[in-house]
Backbone bond lengths (Angstrom), bond angles and torsions (degrees), N, CA, C in turn:
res aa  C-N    CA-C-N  psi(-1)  N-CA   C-N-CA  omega(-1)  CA-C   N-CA-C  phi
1 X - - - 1.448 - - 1.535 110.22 -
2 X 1.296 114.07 -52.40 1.435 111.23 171.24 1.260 127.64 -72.69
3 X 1.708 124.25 -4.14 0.833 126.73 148.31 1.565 130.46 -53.34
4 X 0.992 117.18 -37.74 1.720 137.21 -132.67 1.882 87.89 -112.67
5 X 1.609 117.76 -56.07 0.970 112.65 144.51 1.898 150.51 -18.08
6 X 1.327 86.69 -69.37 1.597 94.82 173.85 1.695 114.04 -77.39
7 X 1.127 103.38 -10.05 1.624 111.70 177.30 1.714 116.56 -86.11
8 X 1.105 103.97 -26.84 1.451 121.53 -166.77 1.551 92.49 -91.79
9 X 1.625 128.11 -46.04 1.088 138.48 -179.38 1.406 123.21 -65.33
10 X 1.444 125.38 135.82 1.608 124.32 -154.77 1.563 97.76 -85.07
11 X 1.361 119.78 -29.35 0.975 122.11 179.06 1.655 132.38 -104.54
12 X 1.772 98.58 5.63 1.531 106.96 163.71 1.270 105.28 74.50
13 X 1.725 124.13 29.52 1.515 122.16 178.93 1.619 93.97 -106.07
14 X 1.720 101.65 157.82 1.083 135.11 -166.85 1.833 101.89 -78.33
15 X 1.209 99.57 136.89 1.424 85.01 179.03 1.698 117.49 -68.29
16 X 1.196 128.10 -4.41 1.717 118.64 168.25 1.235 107.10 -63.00
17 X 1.547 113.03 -47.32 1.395 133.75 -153.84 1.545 97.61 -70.03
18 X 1.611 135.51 -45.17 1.259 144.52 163.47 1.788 110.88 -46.48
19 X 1.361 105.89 -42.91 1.344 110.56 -173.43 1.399 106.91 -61.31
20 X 1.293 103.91 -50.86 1.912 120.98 -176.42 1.229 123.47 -71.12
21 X 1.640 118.73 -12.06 1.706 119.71 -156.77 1.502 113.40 60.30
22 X 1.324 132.29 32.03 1.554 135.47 159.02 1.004 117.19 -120.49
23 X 1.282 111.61 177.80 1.574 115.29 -140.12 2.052 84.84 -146.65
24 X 1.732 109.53 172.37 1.134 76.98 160.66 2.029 84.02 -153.86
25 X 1.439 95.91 140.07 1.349 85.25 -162.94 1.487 117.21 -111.34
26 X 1.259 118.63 179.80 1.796 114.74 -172.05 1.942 108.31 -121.16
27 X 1.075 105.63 124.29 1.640 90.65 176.07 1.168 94.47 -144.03
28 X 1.582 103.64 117.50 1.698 125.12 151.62 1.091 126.40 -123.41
29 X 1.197 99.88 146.12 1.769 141.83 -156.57 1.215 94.07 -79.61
30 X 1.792 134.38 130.80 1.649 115.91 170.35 1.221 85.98 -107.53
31 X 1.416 112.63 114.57 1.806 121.25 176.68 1.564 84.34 -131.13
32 X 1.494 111.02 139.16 1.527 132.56 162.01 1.719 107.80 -113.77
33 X 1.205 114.90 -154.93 1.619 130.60 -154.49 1.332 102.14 -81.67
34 X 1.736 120.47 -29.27 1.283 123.56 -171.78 1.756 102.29 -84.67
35 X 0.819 126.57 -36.83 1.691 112.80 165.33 1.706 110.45 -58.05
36 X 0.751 152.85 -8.85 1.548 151.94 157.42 1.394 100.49 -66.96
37 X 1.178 108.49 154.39 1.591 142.67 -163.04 1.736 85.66 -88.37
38 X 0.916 118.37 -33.69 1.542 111.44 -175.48 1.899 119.36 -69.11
39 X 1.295 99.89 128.15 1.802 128.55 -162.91 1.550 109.55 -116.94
40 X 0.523 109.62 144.19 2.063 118.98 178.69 1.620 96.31 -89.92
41 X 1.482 108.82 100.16 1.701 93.25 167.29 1.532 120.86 -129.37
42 X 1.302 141.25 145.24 1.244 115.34 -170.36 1.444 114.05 -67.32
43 X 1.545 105.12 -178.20 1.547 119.08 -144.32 1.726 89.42 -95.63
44 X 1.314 116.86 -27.16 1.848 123.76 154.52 1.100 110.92 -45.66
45 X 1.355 138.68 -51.79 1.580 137.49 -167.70 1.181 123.21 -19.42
46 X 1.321 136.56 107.07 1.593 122.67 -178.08 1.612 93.05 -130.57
47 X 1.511 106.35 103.78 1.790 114.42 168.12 1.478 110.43 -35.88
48 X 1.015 94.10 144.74 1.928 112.50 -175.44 1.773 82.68 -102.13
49 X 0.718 161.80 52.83 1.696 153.99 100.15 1.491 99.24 -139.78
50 X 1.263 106.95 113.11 1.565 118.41 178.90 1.987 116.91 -68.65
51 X 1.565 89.55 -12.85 1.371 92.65 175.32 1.267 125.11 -68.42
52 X 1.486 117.49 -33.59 1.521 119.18 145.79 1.495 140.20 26.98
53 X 1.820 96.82 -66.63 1.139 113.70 170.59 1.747 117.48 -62.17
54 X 1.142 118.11 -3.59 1.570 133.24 -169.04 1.871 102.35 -82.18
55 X 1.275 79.81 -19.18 2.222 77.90 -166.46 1.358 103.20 -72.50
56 X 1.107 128.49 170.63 1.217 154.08 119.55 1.517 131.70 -39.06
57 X 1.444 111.92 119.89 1.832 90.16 172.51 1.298 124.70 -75.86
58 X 1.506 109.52 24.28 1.899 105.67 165.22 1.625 99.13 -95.56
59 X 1.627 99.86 -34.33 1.706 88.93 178.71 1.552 129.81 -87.87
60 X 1.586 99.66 12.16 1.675 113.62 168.01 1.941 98.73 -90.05
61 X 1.315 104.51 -30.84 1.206 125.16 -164.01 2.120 95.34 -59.83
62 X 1.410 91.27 -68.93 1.980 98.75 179.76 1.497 92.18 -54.18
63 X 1.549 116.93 -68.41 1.127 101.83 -158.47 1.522 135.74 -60.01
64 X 1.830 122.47 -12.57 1.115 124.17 120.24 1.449 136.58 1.17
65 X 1.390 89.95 -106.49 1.546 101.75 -172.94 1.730 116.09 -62.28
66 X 1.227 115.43 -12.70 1.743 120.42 174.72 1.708 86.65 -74.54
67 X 1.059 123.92 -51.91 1.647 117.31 -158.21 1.902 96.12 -56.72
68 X 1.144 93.42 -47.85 1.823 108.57 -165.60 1.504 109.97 -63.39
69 X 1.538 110.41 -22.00 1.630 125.10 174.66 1.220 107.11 -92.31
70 X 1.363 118.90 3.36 1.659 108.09 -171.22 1.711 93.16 -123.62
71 X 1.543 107.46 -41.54 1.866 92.83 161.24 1.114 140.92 -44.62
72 X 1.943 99.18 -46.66 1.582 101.83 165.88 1.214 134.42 -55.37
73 X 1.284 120.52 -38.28 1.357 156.42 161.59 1.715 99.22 -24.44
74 X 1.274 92.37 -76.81 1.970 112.15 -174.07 1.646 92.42 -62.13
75 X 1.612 147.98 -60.43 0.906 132.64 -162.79 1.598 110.25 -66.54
76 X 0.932 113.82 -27.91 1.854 115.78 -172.25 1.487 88.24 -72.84
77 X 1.207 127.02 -65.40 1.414 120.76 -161.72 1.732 119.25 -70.11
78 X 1.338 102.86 -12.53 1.601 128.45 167.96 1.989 89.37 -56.26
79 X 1.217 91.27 -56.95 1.887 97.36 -142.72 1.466 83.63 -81.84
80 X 1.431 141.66 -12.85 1.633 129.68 178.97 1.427 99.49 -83.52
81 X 1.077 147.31 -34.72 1.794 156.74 132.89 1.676 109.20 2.37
């Protein structure tokens, strides 16, 4: 039935969802390997503040992408030079 429904339907709603006025919707994120906190570093690596290990991977996560907003930053204004 809910097959036959959402097929017939222009907008692919469920027939409850027709009954009710709702909808029911899908949202994905296209995140790959480079949004992860994870970096290629050699197996020498010894952090210059060992405290490091104290973060969080949401706060490797900001502190990431702030670094990556502040490179771009320097390269755009590099290349207006």
């Amino acid at each position: 039935m809910a097959l036959i429904t959402a097929i017939s339907n222009s907008k692919t709603q469920r027939f409850g969802d027709m009954a009710t006025g709702t909808a029911v919707i899908t949202l994905k994120n296209k995140i790959d390997i480079s949004h992860t906190i994870l970096e290629e570093i050699g197996t020498a690596y010894v952090p210059t503040y060992p405290l490091v290990i104290k973060l969080s991977d949401n706060d490797m996560r900001i502190i990431k992408e702030t670094f990556k907003k502040v490179l771009l930053k320097m390269i755009l204004k590099s290349l207006e030079n």
